[in-house]
NUVO-276282 format. One record per residue (C-alpha): x, y, z. Coordinates in steps of 0.2 Angstrom, whole numbers, padded with zeros to 4 digits, always signed. Example, Ala and Ser with C-alpha at 12.3 -4.5 7.8 and 13.67 -1.06 7.14 Angstrom:
REM residues 2
+0062-0022+0039+0068-0005+0036
//
This chain:
REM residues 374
-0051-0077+0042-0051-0091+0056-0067-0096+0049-0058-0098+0030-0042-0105+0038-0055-0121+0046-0065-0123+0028-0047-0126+0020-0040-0137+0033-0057-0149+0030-0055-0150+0012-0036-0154+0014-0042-0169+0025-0055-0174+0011-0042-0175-0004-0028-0182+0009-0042-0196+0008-0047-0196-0009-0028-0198-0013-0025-0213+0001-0040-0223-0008-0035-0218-0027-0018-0225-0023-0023-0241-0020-0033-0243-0035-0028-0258-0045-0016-0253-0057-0014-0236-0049-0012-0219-0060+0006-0220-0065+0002-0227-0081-0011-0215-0086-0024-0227-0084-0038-0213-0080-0053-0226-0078-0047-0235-0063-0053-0217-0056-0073-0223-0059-0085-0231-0049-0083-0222-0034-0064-0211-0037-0075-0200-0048-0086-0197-0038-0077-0191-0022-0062-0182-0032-0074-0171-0039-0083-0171-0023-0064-0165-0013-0060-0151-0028-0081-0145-0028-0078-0144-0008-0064-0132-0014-0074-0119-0025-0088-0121-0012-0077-0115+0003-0063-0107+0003-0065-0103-0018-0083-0094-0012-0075-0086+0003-0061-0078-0010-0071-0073-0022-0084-0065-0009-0068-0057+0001-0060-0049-0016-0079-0042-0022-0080-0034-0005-0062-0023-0008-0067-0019-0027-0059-0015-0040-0043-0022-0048-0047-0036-0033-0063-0041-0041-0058-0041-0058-0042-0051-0053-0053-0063-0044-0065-0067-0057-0051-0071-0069-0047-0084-0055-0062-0091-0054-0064-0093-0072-0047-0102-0073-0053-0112-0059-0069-0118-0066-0057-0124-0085-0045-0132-0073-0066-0144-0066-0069-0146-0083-0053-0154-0089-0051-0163-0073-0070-0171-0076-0064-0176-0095-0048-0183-0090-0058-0195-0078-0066-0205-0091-0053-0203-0106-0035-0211-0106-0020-0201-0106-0019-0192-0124-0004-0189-0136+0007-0176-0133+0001-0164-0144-0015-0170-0138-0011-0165-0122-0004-0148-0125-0020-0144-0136-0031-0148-0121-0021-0139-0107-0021-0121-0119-0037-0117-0111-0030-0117-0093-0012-0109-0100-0022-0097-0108-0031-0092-0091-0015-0093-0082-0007-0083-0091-0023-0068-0091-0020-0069-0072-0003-0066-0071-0002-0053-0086-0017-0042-0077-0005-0040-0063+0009-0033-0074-0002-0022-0079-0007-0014-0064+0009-0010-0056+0004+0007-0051-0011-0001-0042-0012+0004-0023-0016-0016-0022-0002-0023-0032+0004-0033-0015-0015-0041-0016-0013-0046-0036+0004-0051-0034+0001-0066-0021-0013-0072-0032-0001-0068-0049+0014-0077-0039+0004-0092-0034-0010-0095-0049+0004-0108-0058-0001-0120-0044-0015-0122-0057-0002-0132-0067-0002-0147-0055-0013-0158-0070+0004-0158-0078+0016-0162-0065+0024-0180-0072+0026-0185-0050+0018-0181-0034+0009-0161-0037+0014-0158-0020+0031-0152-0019+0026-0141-0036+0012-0133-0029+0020-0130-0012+0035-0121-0021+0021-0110-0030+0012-0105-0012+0030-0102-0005+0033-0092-0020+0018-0080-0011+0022-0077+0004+0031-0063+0003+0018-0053-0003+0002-0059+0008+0013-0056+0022+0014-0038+0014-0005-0038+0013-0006-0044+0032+0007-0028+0038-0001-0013+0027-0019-0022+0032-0018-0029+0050-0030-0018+0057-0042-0019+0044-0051-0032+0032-0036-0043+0025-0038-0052+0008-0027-0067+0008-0029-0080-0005-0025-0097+0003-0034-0109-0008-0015-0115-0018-0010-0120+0001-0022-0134+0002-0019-0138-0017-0002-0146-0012-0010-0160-0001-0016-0166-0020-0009-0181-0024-0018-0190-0036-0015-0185-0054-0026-0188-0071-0012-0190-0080+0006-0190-0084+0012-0173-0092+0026-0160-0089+0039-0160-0077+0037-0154-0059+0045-0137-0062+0037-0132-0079+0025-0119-0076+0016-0120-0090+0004-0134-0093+0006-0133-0111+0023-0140-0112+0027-0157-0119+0028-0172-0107+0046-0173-0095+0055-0167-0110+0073-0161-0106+0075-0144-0103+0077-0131-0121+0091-0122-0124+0084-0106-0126+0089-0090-0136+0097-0074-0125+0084-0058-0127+0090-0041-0124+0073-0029-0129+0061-0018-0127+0042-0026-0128+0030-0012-0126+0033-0005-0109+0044-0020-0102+0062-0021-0107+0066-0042-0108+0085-0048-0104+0080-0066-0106+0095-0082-0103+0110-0074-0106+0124-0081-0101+0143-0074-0100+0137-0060-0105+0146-0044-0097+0142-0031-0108+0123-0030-0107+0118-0011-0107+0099-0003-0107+0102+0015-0111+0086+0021-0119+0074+0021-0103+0058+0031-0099+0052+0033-0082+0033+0022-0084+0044+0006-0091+0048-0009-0082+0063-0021-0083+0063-0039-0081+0078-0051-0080+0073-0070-0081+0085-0083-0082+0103-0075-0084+0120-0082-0077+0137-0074-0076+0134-0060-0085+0132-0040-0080+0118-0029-0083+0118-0009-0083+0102+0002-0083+0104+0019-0087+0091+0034-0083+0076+0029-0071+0065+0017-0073+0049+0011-0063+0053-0005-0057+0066-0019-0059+0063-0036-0057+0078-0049-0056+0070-0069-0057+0079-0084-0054+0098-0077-0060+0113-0083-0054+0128-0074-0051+0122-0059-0061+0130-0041-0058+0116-0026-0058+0121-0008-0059+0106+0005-0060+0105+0024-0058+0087+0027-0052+0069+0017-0050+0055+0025-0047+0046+0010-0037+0055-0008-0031+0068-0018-0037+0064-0037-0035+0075-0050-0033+0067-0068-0034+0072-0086-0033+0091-0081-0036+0108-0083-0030+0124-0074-0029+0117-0056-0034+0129-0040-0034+0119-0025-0037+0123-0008-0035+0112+0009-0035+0119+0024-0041+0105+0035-0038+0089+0032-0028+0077+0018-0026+0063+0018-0013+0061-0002-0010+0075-0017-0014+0064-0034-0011+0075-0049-0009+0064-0066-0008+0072-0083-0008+0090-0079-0012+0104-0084-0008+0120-0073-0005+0116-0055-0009+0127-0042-0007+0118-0021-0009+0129-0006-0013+0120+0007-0009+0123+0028-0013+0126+0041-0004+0106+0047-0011+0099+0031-0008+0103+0027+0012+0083+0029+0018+0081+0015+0006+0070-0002+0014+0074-0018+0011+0066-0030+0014+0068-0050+0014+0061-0066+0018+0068-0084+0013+0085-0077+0010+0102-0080+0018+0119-0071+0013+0113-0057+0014+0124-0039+0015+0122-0020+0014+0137-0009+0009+0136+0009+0013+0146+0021+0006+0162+0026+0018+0174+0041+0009+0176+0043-0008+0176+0026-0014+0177+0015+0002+0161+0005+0009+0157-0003+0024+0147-0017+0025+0132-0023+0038+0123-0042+0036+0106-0042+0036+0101-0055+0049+0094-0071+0045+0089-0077+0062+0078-0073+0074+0073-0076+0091+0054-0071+0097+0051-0072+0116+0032-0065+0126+0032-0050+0134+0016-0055+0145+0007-0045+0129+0012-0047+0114+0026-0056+0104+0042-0047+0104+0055-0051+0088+0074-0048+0088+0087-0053+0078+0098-0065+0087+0116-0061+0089+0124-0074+0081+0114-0070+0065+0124-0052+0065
//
């Protein structure tokens, strides 16, 4: 792992230089003139990006065939992703910056391989290496840094943060053993130089139109073979899913001010960038997710094993009496409270800390919360 963590720190220090000479190309990128990139810029872009597949790609792909199974498969897919994403990196250096539509035809492949990635995960959810697929599910849109509009960077960055949660599960349930860790998207964000000009930084798909203003998009309340959608909706406080089975899934993308009730058990629930957005559930089977969201009220009436709560702010957890040895676990979140039932119907609340304090012991680190944090 030391040995991997070196290979990527060299090939960030190659395309940190590759970017420092590209900028000062006459003319510069930012009007999608891709040529000034010849005679030299070619050569030692490629030259950063091959350094990439070569080290700490190879080490990947060598890690992941060494654990088998749903890892290799997943790590393949990657690979072949990465290798569209070479090839439309090698066209764009001697082409100018195509139309639109253009665009959008040429950056399908990659979409398309994305989007393979991120849909073999959803598909193994009952895998006993679902924390493994879902750090290189959760970060494989980095790959859509060809059709950031500014600097990749700060995009790229957002999709390694976006991660962490779940390699930093991969390092606890694996610390004494062999740990697959995919790092290769944390050197992507010292990328700077682009091909060309394309969608906007938060677009995660490399298809859409160039910085065009965000759609207004359609509400969606259904059931898509085992994945029930609630999709945008907005003052909405009626939303109900009654018809459940225990192997489906539910995922809430997108909604705002509005209140969702599950009834029956499900598998897993998995809340994605919401704003205040009321949950009430009776039972899951596996996790509830919360992700990339903000002022959440969610309520268990039954049980529920795991609630995750990654990079959200102000989160309040009412828990029942047949819930209590439920773990939570966070990271990148503030606001943070658990209410436990007290009576009848009184609860009593307890924040979950947000700061920490980490002293030696004379042999190991030693981590507590600090007392201002609650």
């Amino acid at each position: 792992m030391e040995a991997l963590v070196e290979r990527l720190e060299q090939a960030v220090v190659r395309l940190e230089a590759v970017a420092i000479k590209l900028q000062n190309c006459p003319g510069g990128l930012v009007n999608g003139d891709i040529s000034s990139m010849i005679n030299g810029g070619e050569s030692e872009s490629m030259e950063a990006f091959d350094h990439l597949l070569s080290g700490p790609v190879s080490e990947y792909l060598r890690t992941s065939t060494a654990i088998g199974g749903d890892v290799a498969k997943h790590a393949e897919m990657v690979n072949n992703a990465l290798q569209v994403q070479r090839a439309f990196l090698k066209m764009a250096m001697t082409h100018q910056e195509p139309a639109k539509t253009e665009m959008a035809y040429l950056l399908r492949p990659l979409s398309d391989q994305i989007q393979e990635v991120q849909n073999f995960r959803e598909k193994k959810r009952g895998s006993s290496l679902f924390n493994h697929l879902s750090a290189v599910s959760e970060s494989i849109p980095a790959l859509g840094w060809v059709a950031v509009c500014q600097k990749p960077g700060p995009y790229v960055k957002e999709m390694n943060d976006a991660a962490i949660f779940y390699t930093n599960r991969v390092l606890k349930d694996y610390k004494d053993t062999l740990v697959h860790c995919f790092l290769l998207f944390s050197s992507y964000q010292h990328i700077s130089f682009q091909t060309h000009q394309a969608s906007p930084a938060k677009s995660q798909n490399p298809s859409s139109s160039a910085c065009a203003p965000a759609k207004k998009h359609s509400p969606v309340l259904e059931l898509e073979g085992k994945k029930w959608r609630v999709e945008h909706q907005e003052q909405s406080h009626d939303l109900v899913i009654e018809e459940t089975e225990l192997r489906q899934v539910v995922y809430v993308f997108s909604c705002s001010n509005s209140t969702l009730q599950i009834k029956g058990k499900v598998n897993s629930i998995i809340m994605d960038n919401c704003k205040k957005l009321g949950l009430v559930f009776d039972s899951v089977v596996g996790i509830v997710e919360i992700i990339n969201s903000r002022d959440i009220q969610l309520q268990v009436m039954g049980k529920v094993p795991t609630i995750s709560i990654n990079k959200t702010e102000g989160c309040h957890v009412y828990l029942s009496k047949d819930s209590l040895d439920c773990e939570i676990v966070s990271a990148k979140s503030s606001e943070m409270n658990v209410l436990v039932p007290e009576g009848e119907d009184d609860y009593r609340e307890f924040p979950i800390p947000e700061q920490f304090k980490t002293v030696w012991d004379g042999s190991s680190l030693v981590t507590e919360p600090t007392k201002i944090a609650g």
